[in-house]
CHARMM-style PDB file with segment names, atoms N, HN, CA, C and O in Angstrom:
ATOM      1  N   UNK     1      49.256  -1.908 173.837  1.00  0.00      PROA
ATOM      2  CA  UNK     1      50.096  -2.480 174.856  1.00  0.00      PROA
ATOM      3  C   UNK     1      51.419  -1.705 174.902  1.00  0.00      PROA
ATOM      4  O   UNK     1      51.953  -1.452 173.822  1.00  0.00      PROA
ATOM      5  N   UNK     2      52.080  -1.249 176.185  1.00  0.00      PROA
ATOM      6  HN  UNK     2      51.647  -1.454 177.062  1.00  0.00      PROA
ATOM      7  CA  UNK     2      53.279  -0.313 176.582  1.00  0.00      PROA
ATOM      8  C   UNK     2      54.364  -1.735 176.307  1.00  0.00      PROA
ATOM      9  O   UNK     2      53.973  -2.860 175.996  1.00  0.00      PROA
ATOM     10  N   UNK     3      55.379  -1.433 176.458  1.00  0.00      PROA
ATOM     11  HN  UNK     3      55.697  -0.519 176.710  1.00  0.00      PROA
ATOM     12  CA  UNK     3      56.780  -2.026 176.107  1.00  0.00      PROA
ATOM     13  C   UNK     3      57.381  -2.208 177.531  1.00  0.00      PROA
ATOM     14  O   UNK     3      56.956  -1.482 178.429  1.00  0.00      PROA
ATOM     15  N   UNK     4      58.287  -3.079 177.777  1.00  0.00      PROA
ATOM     16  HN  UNK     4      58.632  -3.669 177.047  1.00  0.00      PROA
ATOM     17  CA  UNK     4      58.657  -3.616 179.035  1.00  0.00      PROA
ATOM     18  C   UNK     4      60.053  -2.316 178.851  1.00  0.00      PROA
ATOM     19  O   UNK     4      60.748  -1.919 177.916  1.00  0.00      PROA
ATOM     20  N   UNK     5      59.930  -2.009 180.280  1.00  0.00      PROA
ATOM     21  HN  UNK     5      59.365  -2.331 181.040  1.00  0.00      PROA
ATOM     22  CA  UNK     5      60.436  -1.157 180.951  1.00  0.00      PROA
ATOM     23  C   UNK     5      61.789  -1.745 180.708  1.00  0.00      PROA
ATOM     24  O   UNK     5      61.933  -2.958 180.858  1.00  0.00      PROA
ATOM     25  N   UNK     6      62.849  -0.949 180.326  1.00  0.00      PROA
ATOM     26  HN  UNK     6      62.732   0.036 180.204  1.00  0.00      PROA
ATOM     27  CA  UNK     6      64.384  -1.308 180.207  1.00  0.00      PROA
ATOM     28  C   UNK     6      65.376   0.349 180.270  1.00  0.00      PROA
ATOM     29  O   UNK     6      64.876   1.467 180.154  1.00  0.00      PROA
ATOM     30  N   UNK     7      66.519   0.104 180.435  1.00  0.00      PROA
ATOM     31  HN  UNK     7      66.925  -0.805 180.529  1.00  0.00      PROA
ATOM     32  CA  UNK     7      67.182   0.831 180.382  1.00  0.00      PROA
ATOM     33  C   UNK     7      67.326   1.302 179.483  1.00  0.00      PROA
ATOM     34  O   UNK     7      67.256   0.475 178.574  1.00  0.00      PROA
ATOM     35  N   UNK     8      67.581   2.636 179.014  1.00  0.00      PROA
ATOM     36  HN  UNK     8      67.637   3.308 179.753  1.00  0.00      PROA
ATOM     37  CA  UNK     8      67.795   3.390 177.509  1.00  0.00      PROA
ATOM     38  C   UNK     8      69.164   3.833 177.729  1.00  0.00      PROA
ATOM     39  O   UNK     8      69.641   4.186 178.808  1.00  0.00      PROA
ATOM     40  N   UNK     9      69.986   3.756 176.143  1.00  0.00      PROA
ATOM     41  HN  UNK     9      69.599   3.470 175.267  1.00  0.00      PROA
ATOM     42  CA  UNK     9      71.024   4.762 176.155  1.00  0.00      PROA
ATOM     43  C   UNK     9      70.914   5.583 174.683  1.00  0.00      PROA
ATOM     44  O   UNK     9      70.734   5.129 173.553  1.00  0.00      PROA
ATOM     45  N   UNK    10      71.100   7.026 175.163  1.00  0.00      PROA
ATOM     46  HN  UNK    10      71.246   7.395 176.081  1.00  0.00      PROA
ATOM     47  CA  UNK    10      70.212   7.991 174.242  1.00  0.00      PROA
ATOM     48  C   UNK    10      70.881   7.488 173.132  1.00  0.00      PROA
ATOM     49  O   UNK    10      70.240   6.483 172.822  1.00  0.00      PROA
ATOM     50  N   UNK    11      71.916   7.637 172.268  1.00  0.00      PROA
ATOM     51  HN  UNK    11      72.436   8.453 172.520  1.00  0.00      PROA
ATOM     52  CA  UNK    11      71.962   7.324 171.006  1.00  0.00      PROA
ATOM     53  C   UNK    11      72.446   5.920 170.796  1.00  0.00      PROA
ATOM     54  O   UNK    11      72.864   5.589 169.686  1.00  0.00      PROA
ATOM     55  N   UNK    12      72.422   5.336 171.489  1.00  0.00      PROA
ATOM     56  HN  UNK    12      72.082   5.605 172.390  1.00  0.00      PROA
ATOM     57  CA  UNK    12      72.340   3.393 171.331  1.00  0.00      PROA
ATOM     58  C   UNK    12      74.282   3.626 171.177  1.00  0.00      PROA
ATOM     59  O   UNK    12      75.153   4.401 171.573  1.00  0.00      PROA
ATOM     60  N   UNK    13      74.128   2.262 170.253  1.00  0.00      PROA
ATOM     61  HN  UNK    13      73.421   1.633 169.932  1.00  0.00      PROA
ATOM     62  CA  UNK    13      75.359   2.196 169.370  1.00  0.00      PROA
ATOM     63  C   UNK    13      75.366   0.515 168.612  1.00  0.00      PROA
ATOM     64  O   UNK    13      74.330  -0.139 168.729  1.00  0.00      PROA
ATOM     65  N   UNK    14      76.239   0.063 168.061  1.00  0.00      PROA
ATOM     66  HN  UNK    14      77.081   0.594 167.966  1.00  0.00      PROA
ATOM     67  CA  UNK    14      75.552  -0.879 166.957  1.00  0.00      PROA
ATOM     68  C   UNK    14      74.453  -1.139 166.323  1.00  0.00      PROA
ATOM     69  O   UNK    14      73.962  -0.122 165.833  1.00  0.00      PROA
ATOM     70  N   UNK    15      73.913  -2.021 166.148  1.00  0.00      PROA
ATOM     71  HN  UNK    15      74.312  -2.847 166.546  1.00  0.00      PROA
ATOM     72  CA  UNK    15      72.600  -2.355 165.018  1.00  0.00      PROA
ATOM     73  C   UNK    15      71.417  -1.120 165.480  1.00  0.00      PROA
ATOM     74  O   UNK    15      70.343  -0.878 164.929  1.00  0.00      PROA
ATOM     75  N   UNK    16      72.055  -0.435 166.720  1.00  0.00      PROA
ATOM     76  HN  UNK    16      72.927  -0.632 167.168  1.00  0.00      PROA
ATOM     77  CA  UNK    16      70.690   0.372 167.008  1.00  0.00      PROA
ATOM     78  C   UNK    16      71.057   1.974 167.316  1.00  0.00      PROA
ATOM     79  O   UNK    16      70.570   2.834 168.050  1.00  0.00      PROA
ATOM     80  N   UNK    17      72.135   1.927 166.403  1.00  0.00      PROA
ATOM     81  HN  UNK    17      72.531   1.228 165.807  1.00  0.00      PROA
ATOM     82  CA  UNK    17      72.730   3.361 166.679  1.00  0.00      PROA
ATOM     83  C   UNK    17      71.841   4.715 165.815  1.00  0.00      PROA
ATOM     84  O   UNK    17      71.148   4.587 164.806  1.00  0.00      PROA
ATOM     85  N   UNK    18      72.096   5.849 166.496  1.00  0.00      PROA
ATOM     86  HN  UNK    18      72.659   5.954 167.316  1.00  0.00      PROA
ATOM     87  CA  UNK    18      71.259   6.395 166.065  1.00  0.00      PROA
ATOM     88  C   UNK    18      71.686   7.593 164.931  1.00  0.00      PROA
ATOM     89  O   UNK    18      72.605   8.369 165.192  1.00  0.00      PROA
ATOM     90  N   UNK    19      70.991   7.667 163.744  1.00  0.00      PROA
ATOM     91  HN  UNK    19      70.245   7.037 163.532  1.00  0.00      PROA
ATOM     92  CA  UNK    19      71.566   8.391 162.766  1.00  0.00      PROA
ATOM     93  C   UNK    19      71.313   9.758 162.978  1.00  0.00      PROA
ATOM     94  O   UNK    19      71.895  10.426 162.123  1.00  0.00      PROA
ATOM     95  N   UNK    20      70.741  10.370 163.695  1.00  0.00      PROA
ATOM     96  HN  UNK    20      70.268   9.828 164.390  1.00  0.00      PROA
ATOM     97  CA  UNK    20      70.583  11.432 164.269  1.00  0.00      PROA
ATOM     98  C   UNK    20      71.563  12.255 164.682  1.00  0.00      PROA
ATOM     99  O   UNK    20      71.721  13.457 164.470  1.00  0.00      PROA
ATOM    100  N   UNK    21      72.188  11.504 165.276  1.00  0.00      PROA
ATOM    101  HN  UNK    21      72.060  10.527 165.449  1.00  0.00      PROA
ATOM    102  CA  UNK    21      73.142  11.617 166.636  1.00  0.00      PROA
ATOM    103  C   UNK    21      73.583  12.918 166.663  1.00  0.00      PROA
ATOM    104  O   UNK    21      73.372  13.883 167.397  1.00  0.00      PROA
ATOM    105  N   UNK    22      74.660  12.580 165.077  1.00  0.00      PROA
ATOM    106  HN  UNK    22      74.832  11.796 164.480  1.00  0.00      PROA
ATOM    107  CA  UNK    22      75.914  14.223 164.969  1.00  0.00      PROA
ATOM    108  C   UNK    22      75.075  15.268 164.427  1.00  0.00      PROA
ATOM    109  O   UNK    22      75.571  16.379 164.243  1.00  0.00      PROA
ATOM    110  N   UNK    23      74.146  15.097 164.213  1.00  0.00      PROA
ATOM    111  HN  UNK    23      73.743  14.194 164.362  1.00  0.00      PROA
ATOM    112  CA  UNK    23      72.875  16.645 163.928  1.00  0.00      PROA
ATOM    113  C   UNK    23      72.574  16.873 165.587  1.00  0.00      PROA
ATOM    114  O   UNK    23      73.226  17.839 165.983  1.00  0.00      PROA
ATOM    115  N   UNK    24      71.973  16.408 166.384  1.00  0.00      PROA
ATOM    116  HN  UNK    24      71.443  15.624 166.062  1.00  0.00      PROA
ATOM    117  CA  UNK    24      71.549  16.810 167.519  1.00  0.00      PROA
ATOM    118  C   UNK    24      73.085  17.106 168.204  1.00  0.00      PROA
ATOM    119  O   UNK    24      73.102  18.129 168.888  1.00  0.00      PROA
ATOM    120  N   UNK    25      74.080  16.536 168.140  1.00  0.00      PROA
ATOM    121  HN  UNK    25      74.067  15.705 167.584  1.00  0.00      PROA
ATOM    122  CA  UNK    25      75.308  17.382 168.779  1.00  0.00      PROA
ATOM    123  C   UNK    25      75.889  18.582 168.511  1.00  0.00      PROA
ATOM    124  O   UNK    25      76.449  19.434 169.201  1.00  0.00      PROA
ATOM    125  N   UNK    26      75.574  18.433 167.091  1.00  0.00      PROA
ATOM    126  HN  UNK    26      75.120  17.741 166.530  1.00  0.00      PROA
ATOM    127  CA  UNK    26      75.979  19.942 166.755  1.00  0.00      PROA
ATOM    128  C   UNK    26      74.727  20.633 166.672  1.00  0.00      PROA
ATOM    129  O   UNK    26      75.185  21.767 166.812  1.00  0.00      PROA
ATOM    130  N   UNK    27      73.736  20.774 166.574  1.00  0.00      PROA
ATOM    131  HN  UNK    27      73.364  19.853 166.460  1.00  0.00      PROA
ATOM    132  CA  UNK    27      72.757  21.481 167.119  1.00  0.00      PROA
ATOM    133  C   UNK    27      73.400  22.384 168.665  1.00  0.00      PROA
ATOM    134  O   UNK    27      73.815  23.542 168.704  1.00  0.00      PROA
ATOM    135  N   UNK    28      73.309  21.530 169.653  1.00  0.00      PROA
ATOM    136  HN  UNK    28      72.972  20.589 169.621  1.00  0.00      PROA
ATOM    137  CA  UNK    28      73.786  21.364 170.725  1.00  0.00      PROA
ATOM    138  C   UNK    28      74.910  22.670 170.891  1.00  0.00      PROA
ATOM    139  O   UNK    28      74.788  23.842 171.249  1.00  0.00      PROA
ATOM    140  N   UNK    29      75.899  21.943 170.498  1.00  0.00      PROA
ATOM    141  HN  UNK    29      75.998  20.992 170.207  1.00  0.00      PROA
ATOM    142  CA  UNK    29      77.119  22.401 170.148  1.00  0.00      PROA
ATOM    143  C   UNK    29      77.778  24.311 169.243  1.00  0.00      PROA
ATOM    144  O   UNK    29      78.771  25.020 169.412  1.00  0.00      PROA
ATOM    145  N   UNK    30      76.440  24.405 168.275  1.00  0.00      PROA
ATOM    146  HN  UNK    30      75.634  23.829 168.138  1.00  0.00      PROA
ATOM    147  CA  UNK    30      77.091  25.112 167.766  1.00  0.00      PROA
ATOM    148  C   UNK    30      75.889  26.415 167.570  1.00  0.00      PROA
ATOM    149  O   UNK    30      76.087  27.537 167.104  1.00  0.00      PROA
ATOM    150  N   UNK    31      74.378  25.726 168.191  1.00  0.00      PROA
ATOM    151  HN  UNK    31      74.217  24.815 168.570  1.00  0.00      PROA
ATOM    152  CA  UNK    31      73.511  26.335 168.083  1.00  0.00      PROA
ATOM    153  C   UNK    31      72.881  26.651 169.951  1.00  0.00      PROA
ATOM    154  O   UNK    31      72.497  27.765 170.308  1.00  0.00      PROA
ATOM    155  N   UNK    32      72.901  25.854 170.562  1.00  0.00      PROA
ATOM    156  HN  UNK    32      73.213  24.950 170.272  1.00  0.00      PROA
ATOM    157  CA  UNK    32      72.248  26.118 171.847  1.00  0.00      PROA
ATOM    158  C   UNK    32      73.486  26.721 172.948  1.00  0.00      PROA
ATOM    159  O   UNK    32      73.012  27.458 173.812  1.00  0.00      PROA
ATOM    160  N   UNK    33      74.750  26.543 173.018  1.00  0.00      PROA
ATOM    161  HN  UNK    33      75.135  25.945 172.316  1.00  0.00      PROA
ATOM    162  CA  UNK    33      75.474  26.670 174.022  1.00  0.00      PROA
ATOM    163  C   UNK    33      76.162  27.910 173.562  1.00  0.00      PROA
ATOM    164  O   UNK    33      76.789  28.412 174.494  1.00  0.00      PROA
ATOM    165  N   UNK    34      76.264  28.584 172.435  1.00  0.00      PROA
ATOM    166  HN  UNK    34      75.754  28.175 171.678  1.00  0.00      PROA
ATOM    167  CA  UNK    34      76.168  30.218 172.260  1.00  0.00      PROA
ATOM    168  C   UNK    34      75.474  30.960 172.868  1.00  0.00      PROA
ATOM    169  O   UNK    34      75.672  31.925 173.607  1.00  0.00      PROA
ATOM    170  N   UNK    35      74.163  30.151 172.301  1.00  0.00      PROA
ATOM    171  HN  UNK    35      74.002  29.368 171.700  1.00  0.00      PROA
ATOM    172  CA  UNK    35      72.705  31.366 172.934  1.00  0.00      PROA
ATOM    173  C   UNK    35      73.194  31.331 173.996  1.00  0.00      PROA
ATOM    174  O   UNK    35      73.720  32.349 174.445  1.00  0.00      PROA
ATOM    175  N   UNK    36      73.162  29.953 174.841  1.00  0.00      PROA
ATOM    176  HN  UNK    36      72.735  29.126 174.476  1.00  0.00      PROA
ATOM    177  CA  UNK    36      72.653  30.380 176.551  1.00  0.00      PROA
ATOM    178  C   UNK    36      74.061  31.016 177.186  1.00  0.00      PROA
ATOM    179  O   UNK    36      73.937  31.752 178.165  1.00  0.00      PROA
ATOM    180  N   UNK    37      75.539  30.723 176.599  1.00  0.00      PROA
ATOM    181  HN  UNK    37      75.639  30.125 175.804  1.00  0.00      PROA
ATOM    182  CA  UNK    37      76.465  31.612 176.903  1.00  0.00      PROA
ATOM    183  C   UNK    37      76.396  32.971 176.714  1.00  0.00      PROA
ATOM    184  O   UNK    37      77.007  33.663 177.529  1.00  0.00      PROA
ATOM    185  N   UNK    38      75.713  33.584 175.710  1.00  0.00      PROA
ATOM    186  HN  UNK    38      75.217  33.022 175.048  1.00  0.00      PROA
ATOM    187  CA  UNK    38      75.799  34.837 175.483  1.00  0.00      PROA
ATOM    188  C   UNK    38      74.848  35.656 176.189  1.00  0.00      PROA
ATOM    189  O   UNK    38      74.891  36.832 176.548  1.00  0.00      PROA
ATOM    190  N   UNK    39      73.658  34.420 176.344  1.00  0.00      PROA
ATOM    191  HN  UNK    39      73.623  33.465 176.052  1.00  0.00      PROA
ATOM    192  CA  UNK    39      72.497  34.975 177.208  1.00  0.00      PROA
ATOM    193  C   UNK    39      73.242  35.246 178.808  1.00  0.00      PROA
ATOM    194  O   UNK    39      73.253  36.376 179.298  1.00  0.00      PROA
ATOM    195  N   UNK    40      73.725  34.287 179.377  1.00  0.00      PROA
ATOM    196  HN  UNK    40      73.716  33.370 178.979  1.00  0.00      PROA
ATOM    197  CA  UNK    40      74.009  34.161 180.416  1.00  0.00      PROA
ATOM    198  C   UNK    40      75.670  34.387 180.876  1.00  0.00      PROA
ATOM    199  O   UNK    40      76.150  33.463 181.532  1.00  0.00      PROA
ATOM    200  N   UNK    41      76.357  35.289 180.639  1.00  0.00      PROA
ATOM    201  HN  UNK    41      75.967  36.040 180.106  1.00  0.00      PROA
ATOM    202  CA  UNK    41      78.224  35.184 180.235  1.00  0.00      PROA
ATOM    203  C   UNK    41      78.703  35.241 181.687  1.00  0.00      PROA
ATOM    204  O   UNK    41      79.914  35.218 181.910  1.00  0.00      PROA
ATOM    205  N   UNK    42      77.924  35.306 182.566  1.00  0.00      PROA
ATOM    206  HN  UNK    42      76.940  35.325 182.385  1.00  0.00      PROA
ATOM    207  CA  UNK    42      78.521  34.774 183.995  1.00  0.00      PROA
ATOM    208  C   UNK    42      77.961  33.577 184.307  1.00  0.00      PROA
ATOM    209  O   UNK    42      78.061  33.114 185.443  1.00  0.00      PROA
ATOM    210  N   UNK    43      77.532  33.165 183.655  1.00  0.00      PROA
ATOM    211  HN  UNK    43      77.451  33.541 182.733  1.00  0.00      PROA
ATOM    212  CA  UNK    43      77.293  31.833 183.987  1.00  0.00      PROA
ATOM    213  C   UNK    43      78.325  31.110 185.193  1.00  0.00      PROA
ATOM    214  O   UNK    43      79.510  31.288 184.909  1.00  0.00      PROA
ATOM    215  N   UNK    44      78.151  30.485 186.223  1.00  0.00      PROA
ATOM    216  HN  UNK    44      77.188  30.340 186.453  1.00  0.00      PROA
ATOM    217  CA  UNK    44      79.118  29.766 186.832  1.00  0.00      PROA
ATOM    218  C   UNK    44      78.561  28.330 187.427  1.00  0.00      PROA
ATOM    219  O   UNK    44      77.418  27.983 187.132  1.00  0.00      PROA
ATOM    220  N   UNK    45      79.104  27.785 187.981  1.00  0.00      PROA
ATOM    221  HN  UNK    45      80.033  28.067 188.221  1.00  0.00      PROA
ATOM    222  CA  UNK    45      79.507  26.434 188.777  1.00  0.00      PROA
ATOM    223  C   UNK    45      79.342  26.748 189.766  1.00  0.00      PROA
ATOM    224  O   UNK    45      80.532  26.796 190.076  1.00  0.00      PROA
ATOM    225  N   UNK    46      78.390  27.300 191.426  1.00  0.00      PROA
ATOM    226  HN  UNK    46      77.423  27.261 191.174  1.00  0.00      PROA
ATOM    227  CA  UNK    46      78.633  27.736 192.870  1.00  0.00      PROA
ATOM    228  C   UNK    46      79.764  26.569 193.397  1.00  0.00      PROA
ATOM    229  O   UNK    46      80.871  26.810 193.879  1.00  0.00      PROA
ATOM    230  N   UNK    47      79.068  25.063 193.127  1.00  0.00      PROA
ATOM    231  HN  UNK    47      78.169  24.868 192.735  1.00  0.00      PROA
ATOM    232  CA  UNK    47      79.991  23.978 193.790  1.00  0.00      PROA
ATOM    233  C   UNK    47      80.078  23.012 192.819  1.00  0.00      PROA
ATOM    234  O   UNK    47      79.096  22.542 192.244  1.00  0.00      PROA
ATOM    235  N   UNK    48      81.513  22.618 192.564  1.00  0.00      PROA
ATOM    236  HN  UNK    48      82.310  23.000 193.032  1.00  0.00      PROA
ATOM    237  CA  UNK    48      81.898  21.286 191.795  1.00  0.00      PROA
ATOM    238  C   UNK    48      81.570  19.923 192.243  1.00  0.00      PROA
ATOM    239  O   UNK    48      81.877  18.850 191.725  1.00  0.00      PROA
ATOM    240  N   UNK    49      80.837  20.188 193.381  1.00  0.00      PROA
ATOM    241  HN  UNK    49      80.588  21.060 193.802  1.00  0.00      PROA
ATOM    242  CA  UNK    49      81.137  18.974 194.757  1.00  0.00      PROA
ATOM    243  C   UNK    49      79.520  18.687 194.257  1.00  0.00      PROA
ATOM    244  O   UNK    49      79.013  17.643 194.668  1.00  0.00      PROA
ATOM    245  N   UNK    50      78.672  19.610 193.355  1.00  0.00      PROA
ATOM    246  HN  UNK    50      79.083  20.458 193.021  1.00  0.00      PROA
ATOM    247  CA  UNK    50      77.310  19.144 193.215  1.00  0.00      PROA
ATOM    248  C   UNK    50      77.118  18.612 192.274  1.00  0.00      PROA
ATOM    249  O   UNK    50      76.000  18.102 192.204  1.00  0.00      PROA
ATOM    250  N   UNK    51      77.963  18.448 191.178  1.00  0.00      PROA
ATOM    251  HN  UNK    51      78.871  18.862 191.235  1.00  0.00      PROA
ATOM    252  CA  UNK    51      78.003  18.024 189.865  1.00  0.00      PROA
ATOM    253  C   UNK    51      78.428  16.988 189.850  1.00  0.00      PROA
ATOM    254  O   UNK    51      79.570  16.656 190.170  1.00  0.00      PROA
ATOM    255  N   UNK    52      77.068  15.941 189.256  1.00  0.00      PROA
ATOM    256  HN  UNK    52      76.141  16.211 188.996  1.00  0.00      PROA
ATOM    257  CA  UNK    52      76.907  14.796 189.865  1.00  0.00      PROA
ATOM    258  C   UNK    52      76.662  13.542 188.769  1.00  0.00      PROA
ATOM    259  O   UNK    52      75.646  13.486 188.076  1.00  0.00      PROA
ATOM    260  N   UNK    53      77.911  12.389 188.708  1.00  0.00      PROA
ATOM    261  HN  UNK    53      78.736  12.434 189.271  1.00  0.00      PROA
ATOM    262  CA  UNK    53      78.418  11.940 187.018  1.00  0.00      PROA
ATOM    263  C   UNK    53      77.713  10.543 187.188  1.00  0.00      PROA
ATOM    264  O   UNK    53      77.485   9.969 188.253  1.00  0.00      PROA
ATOM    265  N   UNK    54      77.466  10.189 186.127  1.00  0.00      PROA
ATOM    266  HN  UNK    54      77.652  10.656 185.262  1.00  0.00      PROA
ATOM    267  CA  UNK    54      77.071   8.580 186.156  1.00  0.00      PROA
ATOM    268  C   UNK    54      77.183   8.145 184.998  1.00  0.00      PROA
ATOM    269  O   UNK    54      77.250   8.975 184.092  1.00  0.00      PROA
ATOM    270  N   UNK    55      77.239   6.628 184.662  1.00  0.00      PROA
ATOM    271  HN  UNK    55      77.185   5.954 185.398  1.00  0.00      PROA
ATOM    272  CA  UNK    55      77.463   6.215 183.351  1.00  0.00      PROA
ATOM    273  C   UNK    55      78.697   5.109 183.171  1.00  0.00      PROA
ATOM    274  O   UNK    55      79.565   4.954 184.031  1.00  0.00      PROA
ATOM    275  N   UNK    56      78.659   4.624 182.354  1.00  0.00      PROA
ATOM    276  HN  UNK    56      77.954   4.750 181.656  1.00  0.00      PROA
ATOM    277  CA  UNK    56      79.936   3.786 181.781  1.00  0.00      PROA
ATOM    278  C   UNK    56      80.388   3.955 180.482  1.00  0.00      PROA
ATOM    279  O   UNK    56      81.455   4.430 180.092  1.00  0.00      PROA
ATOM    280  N   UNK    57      79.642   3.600 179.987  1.00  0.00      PROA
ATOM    281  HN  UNK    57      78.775   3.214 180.304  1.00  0.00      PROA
ATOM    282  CA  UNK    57      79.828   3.524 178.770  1.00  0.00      PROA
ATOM    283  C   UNK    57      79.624   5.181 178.132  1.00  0.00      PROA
ATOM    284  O   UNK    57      80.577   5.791 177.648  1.00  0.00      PROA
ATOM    285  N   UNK    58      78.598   5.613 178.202  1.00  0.00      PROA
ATOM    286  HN  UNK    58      77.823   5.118 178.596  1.00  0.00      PROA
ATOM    287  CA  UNK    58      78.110   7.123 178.304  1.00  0.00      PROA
ATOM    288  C   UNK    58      78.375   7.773 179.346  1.00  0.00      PROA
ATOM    289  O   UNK    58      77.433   8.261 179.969  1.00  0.00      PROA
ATOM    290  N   UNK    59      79.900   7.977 179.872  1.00  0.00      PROA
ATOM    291  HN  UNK    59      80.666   7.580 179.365  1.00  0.00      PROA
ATOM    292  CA  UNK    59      79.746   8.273 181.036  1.00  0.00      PROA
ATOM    293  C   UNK    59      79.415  10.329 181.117  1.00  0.00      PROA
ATOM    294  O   UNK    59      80.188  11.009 180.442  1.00  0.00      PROA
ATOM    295  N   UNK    60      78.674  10.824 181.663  1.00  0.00      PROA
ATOM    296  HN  UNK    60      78.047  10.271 182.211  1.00  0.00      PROA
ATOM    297  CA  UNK    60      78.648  12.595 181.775  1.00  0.00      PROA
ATOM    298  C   UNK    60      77.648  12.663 183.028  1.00  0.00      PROA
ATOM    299  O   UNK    60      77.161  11.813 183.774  1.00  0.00      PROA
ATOM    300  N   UNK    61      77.532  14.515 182.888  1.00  0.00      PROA
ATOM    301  HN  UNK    61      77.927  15.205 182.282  1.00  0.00      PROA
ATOM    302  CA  UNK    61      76.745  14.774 184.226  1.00  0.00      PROA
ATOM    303  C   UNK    61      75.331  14.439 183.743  1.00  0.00      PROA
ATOM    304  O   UNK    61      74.877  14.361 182.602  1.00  0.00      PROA
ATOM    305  N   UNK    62      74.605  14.215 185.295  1.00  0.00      PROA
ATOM    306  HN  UNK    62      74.974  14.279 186.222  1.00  0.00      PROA
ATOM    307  CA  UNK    62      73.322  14.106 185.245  1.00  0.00      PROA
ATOM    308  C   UNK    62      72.847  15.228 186.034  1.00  0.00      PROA
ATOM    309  O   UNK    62      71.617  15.244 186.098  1.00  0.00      PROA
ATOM    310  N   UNK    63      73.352  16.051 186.576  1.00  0.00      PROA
ATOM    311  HN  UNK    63      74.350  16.037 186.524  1.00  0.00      PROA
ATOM    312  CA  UNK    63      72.831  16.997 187.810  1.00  0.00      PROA
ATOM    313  C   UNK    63      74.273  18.187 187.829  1.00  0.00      PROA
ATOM    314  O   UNK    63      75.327  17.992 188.435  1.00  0.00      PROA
ATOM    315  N   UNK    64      73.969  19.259 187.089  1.00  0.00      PROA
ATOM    316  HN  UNK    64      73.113  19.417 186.597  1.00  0.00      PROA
ATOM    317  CA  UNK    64      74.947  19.973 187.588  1.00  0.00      PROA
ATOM    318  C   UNK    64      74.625  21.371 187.429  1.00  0.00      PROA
ATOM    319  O   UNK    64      74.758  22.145 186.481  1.00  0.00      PROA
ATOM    320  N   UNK    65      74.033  21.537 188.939  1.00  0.00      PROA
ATOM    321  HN  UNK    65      73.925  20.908 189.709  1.00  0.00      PROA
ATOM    322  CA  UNK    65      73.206  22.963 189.314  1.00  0.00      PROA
ATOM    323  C   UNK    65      74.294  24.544 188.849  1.00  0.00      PROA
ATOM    324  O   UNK    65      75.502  24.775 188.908  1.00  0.00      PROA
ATOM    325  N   UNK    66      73.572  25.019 188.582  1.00  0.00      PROA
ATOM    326  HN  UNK    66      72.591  24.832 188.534  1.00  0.00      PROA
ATOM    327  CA  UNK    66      74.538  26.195 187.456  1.00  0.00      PROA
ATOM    328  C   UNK    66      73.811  27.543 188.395  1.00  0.00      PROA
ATOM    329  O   UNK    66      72.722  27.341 188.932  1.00  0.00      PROA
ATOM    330  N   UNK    67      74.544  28.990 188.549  1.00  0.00      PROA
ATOM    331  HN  UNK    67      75.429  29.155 188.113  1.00  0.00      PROA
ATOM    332  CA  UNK    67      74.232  30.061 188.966  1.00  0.00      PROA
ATOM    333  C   UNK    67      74.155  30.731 187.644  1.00  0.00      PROA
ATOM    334  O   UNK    67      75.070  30.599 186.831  1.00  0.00      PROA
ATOM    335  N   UNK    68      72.970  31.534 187.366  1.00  0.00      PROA
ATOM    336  HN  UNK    68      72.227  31.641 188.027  1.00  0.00      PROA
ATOM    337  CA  UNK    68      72.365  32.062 186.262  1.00  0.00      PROA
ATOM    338  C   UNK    68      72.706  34.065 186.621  1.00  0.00      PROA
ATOM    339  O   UNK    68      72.005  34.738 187.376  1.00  0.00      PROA
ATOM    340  N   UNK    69      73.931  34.596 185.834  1.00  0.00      PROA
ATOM    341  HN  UNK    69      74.501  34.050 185.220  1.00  0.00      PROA
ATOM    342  CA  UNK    69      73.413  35.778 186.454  1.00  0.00      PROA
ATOM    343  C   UNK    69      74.025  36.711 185.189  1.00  0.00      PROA
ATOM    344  OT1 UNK    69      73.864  37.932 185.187  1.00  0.00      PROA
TER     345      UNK     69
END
């Protein structure tokens, strides 16, 4: 049997916070956003007007189309 459909927030917080968390940020942080900067060092933004935020509590982008060159 599947689980009733609810809202998720990726690393919770109180009784259901996730111990993970500061490994996958700095993963993130100190291992993935080198590579793809160094891979990519023009990286840019075409429009700010597309970068697109949601959240409250977690508030960040959900959509923010990037020029790869």
């Amino acid at each position: 049997m599947y689980r009733a459909v609810n809202q998720h927030q990726s690393f919770g917080n109180g009784p259901h916070f996730c111990q993970g968390t500061h490994v996958a940020r700095r993963a993130v942080g100190q291992v993935m956003l080198p590579i793809l900067f160094e891979r990519f060092p023009n990286m840019s933004i075409p429009n700010l007007d597309d970068v697109l935020w949601r959240g409250f509590g977690f508030r960040g982008p959900v959509q923010m189309p990037v020029l790869l060159q």
